[in-house]
FITOR-719703 format. One record per residue (C-alpha): residue in one letter; x, y, z; residue number from 1. Coordinates in steps of 0.2 Angstrom, whole numbers. Example, Ala and Ser with C-alpha at 12.3 -4.5 7.8 and 13.67 -1.06 7.14 Angstrom:
% FITOR-719703
+-------+-------+-------+-------+--------+
: pakol :    c1 :    c2 :    c3 : nudren :
+-------+-------+-------+-------+--------+
:     a :    62 :   -22 :    39 :      1 :
:     s :    68 :    -5 :    36 :      2 :
+-------+-------+-------+-------+--------+
This chain:
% FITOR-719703
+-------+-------+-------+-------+--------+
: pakol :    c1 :    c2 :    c3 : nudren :
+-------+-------+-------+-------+--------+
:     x :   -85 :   -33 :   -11 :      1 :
:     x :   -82 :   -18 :     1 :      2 :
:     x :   -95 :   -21 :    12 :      3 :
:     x :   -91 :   -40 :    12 :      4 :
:     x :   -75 :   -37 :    18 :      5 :
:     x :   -81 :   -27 :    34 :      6 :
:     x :   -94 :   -43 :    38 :      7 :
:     x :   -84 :   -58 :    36 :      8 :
:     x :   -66 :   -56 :    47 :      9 :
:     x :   -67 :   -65 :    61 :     10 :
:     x :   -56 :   -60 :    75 :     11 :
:     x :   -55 :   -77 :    82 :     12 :
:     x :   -46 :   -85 :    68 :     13 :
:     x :   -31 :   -71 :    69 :     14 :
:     x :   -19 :   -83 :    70 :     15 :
:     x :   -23 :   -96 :    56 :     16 :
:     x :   -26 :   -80 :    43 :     17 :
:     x :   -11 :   -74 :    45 :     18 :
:     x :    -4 :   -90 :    41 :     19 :
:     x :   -12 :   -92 :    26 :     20 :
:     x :   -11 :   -74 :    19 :     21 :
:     x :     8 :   -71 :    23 :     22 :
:     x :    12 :   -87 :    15 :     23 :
:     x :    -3 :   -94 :     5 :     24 :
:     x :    -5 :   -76 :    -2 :     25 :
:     x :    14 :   -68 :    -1 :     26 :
:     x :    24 :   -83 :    -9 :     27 :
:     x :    11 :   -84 :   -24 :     28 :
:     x :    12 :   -64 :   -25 :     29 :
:     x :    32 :   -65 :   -25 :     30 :
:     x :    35 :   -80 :   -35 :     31 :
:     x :    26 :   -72 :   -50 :     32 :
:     x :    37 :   -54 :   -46 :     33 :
:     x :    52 :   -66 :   -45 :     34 :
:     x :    51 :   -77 :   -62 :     35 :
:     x :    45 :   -62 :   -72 :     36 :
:     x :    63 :   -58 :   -80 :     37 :
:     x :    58 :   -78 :   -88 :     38 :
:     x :    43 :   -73 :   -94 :     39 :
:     x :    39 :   -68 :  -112 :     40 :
:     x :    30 :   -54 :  -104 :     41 :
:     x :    29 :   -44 :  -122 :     42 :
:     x :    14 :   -57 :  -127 :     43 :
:     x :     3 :   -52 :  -114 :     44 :
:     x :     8 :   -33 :  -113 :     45 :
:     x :    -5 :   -20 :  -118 :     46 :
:     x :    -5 :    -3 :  -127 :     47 :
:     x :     5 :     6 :  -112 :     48 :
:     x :    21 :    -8 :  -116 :     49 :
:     x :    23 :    -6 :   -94 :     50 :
:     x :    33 :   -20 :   -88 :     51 :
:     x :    31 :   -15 :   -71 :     52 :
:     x :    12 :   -13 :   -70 :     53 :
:     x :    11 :   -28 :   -80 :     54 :
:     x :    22 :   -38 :   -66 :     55 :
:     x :    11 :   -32 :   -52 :     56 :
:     x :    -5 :   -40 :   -62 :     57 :
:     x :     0 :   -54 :   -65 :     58 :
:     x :     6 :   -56 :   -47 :     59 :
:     x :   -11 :   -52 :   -41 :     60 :
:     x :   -19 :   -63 :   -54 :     61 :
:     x :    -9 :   -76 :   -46 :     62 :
:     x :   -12 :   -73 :   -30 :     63 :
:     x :   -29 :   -68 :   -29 :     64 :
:     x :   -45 :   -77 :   -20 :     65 :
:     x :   -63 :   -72 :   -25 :     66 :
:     x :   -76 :   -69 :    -9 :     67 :
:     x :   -93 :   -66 :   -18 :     68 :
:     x :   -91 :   -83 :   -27 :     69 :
:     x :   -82 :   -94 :   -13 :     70 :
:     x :   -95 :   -87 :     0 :     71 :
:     x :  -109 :   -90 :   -15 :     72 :
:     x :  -104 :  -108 :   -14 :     73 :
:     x :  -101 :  -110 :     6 :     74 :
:     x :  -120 :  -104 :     4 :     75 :
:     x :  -127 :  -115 :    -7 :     76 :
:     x :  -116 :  -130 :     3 :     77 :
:     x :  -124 :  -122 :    20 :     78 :
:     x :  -108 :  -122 :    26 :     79 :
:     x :  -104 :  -101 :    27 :     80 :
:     x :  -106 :  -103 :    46 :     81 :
:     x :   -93 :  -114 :    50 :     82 :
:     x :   -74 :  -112 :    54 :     83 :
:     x :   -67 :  -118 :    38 :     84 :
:     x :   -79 :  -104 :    29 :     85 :
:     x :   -71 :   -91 :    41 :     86 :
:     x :   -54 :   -95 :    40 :     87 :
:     x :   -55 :   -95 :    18 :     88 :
:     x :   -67 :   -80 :    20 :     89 :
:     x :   -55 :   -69 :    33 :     90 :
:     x :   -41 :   -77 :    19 :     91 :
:     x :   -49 :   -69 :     5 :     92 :
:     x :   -52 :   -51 :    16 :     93 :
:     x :   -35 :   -48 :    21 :     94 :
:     x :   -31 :   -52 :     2 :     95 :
:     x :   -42 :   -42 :    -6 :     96 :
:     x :   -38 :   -28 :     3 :     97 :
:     x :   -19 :   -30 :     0 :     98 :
:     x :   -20 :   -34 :   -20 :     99 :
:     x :   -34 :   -22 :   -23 :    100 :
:     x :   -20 :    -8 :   -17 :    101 :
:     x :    -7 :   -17 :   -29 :    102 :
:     x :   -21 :   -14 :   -42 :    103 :
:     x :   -20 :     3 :   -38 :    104 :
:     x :    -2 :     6 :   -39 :    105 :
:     x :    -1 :    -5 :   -56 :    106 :
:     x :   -17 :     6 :   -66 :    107 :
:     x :    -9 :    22 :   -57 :    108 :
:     x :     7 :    19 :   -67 :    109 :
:     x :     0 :    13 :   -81 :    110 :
:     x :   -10 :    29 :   -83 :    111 :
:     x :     6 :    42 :   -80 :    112 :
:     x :    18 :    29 :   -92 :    113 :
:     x :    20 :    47 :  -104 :    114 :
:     x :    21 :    58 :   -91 :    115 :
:     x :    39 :    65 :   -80 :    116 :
:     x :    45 :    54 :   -66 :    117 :
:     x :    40 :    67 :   -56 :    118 :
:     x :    24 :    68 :   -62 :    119 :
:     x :    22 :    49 :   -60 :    120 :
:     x :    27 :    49 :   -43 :    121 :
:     x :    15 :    61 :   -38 :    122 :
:     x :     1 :    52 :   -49 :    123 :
:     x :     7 :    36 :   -38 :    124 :
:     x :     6 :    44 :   -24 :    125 :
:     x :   -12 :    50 :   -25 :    126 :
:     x :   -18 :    34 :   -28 :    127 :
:     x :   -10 :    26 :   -12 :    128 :
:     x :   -16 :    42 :    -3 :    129 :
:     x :   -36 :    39 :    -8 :    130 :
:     x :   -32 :    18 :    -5 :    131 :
:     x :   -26 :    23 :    13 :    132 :
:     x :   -38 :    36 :    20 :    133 :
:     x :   -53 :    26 :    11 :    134 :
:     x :   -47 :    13 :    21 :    135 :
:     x :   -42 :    23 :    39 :    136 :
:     x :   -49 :    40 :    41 :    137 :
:     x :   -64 :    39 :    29 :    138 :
:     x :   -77 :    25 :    37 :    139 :
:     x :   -74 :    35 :    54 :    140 :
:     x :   -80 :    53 :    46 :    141 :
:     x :   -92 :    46 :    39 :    142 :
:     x :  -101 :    38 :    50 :    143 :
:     x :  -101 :    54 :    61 :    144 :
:     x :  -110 :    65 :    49 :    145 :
:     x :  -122 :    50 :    46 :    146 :
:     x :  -125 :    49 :    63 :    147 :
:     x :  -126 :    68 :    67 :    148 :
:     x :  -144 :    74 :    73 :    149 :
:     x :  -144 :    88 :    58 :    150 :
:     x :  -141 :    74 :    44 :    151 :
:     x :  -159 :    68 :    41 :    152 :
:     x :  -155 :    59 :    25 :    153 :
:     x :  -150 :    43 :    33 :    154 :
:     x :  -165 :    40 :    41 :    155 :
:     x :  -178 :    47 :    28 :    156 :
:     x :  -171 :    39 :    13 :    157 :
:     x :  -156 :    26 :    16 :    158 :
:     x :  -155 :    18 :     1 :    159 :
:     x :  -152 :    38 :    -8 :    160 :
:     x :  -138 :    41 :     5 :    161 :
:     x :  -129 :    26 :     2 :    162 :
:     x :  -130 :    29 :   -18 :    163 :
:     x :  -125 :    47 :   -13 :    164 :
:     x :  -108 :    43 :    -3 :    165 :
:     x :  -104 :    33 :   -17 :    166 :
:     x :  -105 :    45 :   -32 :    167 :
:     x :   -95 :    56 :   -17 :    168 :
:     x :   -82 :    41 :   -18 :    169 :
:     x :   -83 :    41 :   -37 :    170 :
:     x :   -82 :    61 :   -38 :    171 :
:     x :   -67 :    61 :   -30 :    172 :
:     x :   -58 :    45 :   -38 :    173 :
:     x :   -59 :    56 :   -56 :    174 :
:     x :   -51 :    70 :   -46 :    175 :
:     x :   -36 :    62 :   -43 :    176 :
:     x :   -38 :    50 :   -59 :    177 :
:     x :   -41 :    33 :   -48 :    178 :
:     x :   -52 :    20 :   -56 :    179 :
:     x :   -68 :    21 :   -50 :    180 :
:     x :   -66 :     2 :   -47 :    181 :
:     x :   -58 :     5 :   -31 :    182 :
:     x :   -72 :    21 :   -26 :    183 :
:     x :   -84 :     7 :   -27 :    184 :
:     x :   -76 :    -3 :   -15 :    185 :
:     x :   -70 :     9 :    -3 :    186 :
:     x :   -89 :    16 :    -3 :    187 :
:     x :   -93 :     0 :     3 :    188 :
:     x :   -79 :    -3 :    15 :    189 :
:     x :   -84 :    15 :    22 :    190 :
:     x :  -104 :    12 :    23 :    191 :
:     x :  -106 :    -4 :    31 :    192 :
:     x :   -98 :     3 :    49 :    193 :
:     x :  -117 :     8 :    52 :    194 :
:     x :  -122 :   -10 :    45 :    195 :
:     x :  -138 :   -10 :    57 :    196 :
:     x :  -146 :     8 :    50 :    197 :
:     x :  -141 :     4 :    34 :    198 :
:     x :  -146 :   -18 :    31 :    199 :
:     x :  -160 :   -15 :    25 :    200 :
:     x :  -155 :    -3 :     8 :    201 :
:     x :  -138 :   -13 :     6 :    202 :
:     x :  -147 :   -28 :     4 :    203 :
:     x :  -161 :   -19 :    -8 :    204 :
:     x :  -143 :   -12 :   -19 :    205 :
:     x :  -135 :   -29 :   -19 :    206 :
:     x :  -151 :   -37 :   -23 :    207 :
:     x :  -156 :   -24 :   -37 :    208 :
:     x :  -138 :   -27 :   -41 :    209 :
:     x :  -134 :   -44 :   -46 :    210 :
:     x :  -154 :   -45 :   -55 :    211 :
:     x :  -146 :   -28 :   -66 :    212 :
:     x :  -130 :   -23 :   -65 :    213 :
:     x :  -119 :   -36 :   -62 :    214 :
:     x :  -128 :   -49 :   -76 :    215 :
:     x :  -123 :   -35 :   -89 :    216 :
:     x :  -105 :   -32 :   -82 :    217 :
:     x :  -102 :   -49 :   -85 :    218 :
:     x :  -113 :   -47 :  -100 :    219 :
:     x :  -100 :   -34 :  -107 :    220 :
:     x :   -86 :   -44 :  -102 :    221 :
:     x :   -89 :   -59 :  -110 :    222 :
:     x :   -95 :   -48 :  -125 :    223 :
:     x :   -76 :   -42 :  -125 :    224 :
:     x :   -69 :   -62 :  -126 :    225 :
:     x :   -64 :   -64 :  -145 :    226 :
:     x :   -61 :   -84 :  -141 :    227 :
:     x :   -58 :   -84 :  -164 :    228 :
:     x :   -45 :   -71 :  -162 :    229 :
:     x :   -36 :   -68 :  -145 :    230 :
:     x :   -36 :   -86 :  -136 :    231 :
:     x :   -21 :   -94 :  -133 :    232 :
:     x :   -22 :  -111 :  -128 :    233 :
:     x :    -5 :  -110 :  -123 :    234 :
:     x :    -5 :   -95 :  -111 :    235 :
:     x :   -18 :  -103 :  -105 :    236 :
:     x :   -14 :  -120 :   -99 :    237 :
:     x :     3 :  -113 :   -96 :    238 :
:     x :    -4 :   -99 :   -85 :    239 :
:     x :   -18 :  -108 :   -77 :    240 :
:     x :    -5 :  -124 :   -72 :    241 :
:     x :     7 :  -114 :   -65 :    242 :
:     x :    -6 :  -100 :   -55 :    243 :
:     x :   -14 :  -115 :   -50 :    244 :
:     x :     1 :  -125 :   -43 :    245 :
:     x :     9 :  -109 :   -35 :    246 :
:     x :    -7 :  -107 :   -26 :    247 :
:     x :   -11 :  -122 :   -21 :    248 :
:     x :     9 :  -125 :   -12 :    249 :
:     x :     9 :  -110 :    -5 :    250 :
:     x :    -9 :  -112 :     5 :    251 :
:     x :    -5 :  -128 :     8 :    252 :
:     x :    12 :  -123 :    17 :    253 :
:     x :     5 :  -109 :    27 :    254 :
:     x :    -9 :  -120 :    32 :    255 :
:     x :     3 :  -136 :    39 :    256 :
:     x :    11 :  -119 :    49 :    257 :
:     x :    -5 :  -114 :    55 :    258 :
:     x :    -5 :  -132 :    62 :    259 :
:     x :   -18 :  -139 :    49 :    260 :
:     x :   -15 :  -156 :    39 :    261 :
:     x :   -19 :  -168 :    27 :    262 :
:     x :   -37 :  -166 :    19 :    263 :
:     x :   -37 :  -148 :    28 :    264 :
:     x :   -26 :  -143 :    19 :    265 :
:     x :   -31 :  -148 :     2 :    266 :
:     x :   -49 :  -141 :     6 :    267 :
:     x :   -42 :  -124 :    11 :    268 :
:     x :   -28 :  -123 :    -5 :    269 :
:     x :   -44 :  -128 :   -16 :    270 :
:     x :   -57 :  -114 :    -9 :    271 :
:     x :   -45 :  -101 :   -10 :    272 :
:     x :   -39 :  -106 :   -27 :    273 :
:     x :   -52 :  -100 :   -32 :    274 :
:     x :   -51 :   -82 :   -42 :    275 :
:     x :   -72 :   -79 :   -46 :    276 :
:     x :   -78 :   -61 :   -47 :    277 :
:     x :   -61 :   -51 :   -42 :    278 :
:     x :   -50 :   -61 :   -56 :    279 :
:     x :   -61 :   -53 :   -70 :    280 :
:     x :   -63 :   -37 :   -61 :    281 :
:     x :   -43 :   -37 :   -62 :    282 :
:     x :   -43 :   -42 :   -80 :    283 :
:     x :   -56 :   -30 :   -84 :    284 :
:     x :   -45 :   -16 :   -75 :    285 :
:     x :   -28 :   -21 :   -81 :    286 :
:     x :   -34 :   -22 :   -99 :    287 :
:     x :   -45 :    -5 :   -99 :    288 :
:     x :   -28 :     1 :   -91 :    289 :
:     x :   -19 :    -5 :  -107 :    290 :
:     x :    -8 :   -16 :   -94 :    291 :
:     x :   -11 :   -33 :  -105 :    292 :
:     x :   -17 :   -37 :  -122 :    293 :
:     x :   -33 :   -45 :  -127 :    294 :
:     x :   -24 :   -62 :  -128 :    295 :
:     x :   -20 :   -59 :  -108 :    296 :
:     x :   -36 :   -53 :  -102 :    297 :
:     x :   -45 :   -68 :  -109 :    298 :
:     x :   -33 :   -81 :  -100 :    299 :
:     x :   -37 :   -70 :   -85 :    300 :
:     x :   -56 :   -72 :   -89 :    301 :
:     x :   -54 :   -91 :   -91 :    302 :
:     x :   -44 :   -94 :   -76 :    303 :
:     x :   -57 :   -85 :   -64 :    304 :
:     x :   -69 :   -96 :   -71 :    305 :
:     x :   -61 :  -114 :   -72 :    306 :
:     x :   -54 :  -110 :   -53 :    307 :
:     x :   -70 :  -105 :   -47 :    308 :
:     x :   -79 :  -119 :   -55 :    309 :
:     x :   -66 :  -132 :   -47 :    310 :
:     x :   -66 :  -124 :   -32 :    311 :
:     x :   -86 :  -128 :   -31 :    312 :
:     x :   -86 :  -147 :   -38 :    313 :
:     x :   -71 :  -152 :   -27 :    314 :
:     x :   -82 :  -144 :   -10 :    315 :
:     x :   -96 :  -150 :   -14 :    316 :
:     x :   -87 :  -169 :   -18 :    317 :
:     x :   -78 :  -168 :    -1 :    318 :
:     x :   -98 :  -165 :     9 :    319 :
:     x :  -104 :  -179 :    -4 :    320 :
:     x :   -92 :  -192 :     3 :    321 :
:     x :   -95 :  -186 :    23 :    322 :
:     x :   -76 :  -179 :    24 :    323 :
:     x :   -73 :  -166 :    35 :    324 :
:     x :   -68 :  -151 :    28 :    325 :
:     x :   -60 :  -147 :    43 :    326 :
:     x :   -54 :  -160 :    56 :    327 :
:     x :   -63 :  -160 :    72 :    328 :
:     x :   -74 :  -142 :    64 :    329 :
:     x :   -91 :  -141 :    64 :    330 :
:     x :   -92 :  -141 :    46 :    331 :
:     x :  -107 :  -154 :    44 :    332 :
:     x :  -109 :  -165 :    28 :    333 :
:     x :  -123 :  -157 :    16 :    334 :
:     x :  -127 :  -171 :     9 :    335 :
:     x :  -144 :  -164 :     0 :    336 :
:     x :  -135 :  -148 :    -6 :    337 :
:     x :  -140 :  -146 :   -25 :    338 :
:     x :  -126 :  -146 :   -36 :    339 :
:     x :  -115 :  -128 :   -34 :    340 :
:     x :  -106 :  -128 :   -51 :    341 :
:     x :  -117 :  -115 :   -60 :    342 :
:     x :  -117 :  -105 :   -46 :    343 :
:     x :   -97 :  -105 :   -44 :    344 :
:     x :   -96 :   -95 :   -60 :    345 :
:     x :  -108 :   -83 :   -56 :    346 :
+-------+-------+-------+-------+--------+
């Protein structure tokens, strides 16, 4: 996800993306901070019993867009080189980056719940520190050592250096007790600012990835759902109706700002409604954190799932029909694209 970010925003849609983060991300974010006093926050709370870390997930779970399985499905449309793909793509950048921080705060908090206040704070406050120089000062050191003339590594065995920067990432997470979650991404934030020596052993790791890795991720996730014990119909449709139409307002009111309307709007709330990968990354976090209960992190789970799958069918509906995704863009109709829903909840 790290890497992704650095490839996919586009300077030349600055304008429109900060429509559609500041208020298609911001008002979602802030609605869920808002109504939390109204929510029976003790039926999704987890072993900490934190309302605070627990507000800041559910904020981000609502707020959230997913860029490895939006951009899986604008590939499978052959429609990832158009403008509509870059404006939800550079949408879903900007966010991660932003919620992924969040996250950082919330699991911070979460794991110094027994300590001081003072403690806390300074447990806080090394998270934030790691967030911020992984994201300013790190790629920029790094890639001066890796293009110093005594560092032979890069050259003689990429793939080894890339693996080695992130244990380094990982190593230094456990220090300050961050979750390696956001080592990984940072390591990838970090590595791809020497995208050109390096495309050849990210693309072997993502590959090797997504055949190993990710398939058992998922794998343990869904071995985690207990749908006998700790579903709730309820929390779900409640939660997934109102994440849902939150999200959908709020992007459809940034992008009429933006100076987008009609269709275009809908197709661009749709995309970025969708929550994908990153959804069950923050279930996964907040409920190894001991933010939410089982019940919680399975609505989570679900929500990713049904978002990202409607996110594909109603794309892939708009190409069938010869629609524009975007009005006068050169999004072009793929009328032979092979259905995208499986993919969508990959």
């Amino acid at each position: 996800s790290g890497i992704e970010t650095r490839h996919l925003f586009g300077r030349e849609e600055r304008r429109s993306v900060a429509w559609l983060v500041i208020v298609g991300t911001g008002l979602p974010f802030l609605a869920a901070i808002l109504a939390a006093p109204w929510l029976p926050l003790g039926r999704m709370a987890g072993t900490v019993q934190q309302r605070t870390p627990l507000i800041l997930v559910l904020g981000i779970g609502v707020a959230v867009t997913s860029i490895p399985v939006i951009s899986r499905i604008f590939h499978d449309l052959k429609i990832l080189q158009t403008r509509f793909a870059r404006l939800v793509l550079g949408v879903a950048v900007v966010e991660d980056i932003g919620l992924w921080a969040v996250l950082a705060i919330a699991t911070a908090l979460a794991a110094s719940a027994h300590l001081a206040a003072g403690q806390m704070l300074l447990h806080v406050a090394a998270a934030l520190i790691y967030f911020g120089i992984g994201l300013t000062l790190a790629p920029a050191l790094i890639q001066r050592v890796t293009r110093a003339r005594w560092n032979i590594m890069p050259a003689a065995s990429p793939v080894a250096y890339v693996v080695l920067i992130l244990f380094a990432y990982g190593a230094i997470a456990a220090l300050f007790n961050v979750s390696l979650v956001f080592a990984a991404f940072l390591a990838g934030f970090a590595v791809v600012n020497d995208g050109a020596l390096f495309a050849e052993a990210l693309d072997s790791i993502e590959n090797f990835s997504f055949a190993i890795f990710i398939p058992m991720y998922f794998a343990l996730v869904g071995y985690r759902l207990d749908l006998g014990h700790s579903f709730s119909a309820a929390m779900l449709g409640v939660y997934l109706a109102a994440a849902c139409l939150i999200k959908l307002v709020s992007v459809s009111l940034g992008a009429r700002l933006a100076g987008f309307r009609g269709l275009d709007n809908v197709n661009l709330a749709i995309a970025t409604n969708a929550r994908g990968g990153p959804g069950i990354v923050l279930a996964s976090v907040a409920y190894d954190a001991g933010i939410i209960n089982p019940a919680f992190f399975t609505t989570l789970v679900l929500a990713a799932v049904i978002t990202s799958q409607a996110a594909g069918a109603w794309l892939e509906y708009v190409l069938r029909r010869g629609w524009p995704l975007l009005s006068g863009a050169e999004c072009e109709p793929a009328r032979d694209a092979e259905a995208v829903l499986p993919e969508a909840a990959a």
